[in-house]
C-alpha positions in Angstrom: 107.0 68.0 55.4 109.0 67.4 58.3 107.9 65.6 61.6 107.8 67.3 65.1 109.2 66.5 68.0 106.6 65.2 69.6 105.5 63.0 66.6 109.4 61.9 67.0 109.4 61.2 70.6 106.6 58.8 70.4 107.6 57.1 67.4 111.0 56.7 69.6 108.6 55.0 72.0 107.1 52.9 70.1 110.2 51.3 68.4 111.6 50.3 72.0 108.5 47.9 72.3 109.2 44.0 71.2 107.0 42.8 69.2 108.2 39.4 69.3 105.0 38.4 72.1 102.4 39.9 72.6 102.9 39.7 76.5 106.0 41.8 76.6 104.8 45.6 77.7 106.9 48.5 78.7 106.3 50.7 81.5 107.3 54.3 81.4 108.4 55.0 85.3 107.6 58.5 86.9 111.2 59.1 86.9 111.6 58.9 83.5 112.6 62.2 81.0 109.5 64.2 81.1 109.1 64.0 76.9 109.4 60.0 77.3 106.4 60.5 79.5 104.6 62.6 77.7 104.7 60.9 74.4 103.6 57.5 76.2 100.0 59.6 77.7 99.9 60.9 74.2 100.3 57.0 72.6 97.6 56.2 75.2 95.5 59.1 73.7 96.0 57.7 70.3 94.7 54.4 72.0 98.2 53.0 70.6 99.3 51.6 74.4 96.6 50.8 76.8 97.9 53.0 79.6 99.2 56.2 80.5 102.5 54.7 81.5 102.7 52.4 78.2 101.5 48.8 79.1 100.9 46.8 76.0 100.5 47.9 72.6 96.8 48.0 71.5 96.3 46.1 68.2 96.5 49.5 66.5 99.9 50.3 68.4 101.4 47.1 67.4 100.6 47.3 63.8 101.9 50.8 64.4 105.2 49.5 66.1 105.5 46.8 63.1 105.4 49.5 60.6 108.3 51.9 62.3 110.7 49.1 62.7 110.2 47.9 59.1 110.9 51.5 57.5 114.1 51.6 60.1 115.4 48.3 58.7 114.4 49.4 55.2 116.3 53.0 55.7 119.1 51.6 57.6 119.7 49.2 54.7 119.7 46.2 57.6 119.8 42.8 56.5 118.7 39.8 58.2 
């Protein structure tokens, strides 16, 4: 099984959020690369962020995001 693009892209988007407060958001400009844009609406659809243009993480997105950067540290072979 391999992932698409899209799947991909929004996974990229969701490992750019911190999740060290729950106040930090990220908002995807209109300017930005169409597929970053796209794959925040589609995280909105999800209800993973609370807005088109990213926002916050909903509790689902962050426990999302928490998941993706622990299986990057854990493939990457990253100690802390």
């Amino acid at each position: 099984m391999s992932l698409s693009n899209e799947i991909i892209e929004e996974m990229d988007l969701l490992m750019k959020f911190d999740l060290s407060s729950a106040r930090v958001g990220l908002k995807v400009h209109s300017n930005a690369d169409p597929k970053v844009i796209a794959a925040a609406k589609r995280l909105h659809t999800k209800d993973l962020v609370e807005h088109e243009d990213g926002g916050f993480l909903t509790t689902l997105g962050h426990e999302a995001a928490e998941h993706l950067q622990a299986a990057r540290v854990i493939l990457e072979g990253v100690t802390d």
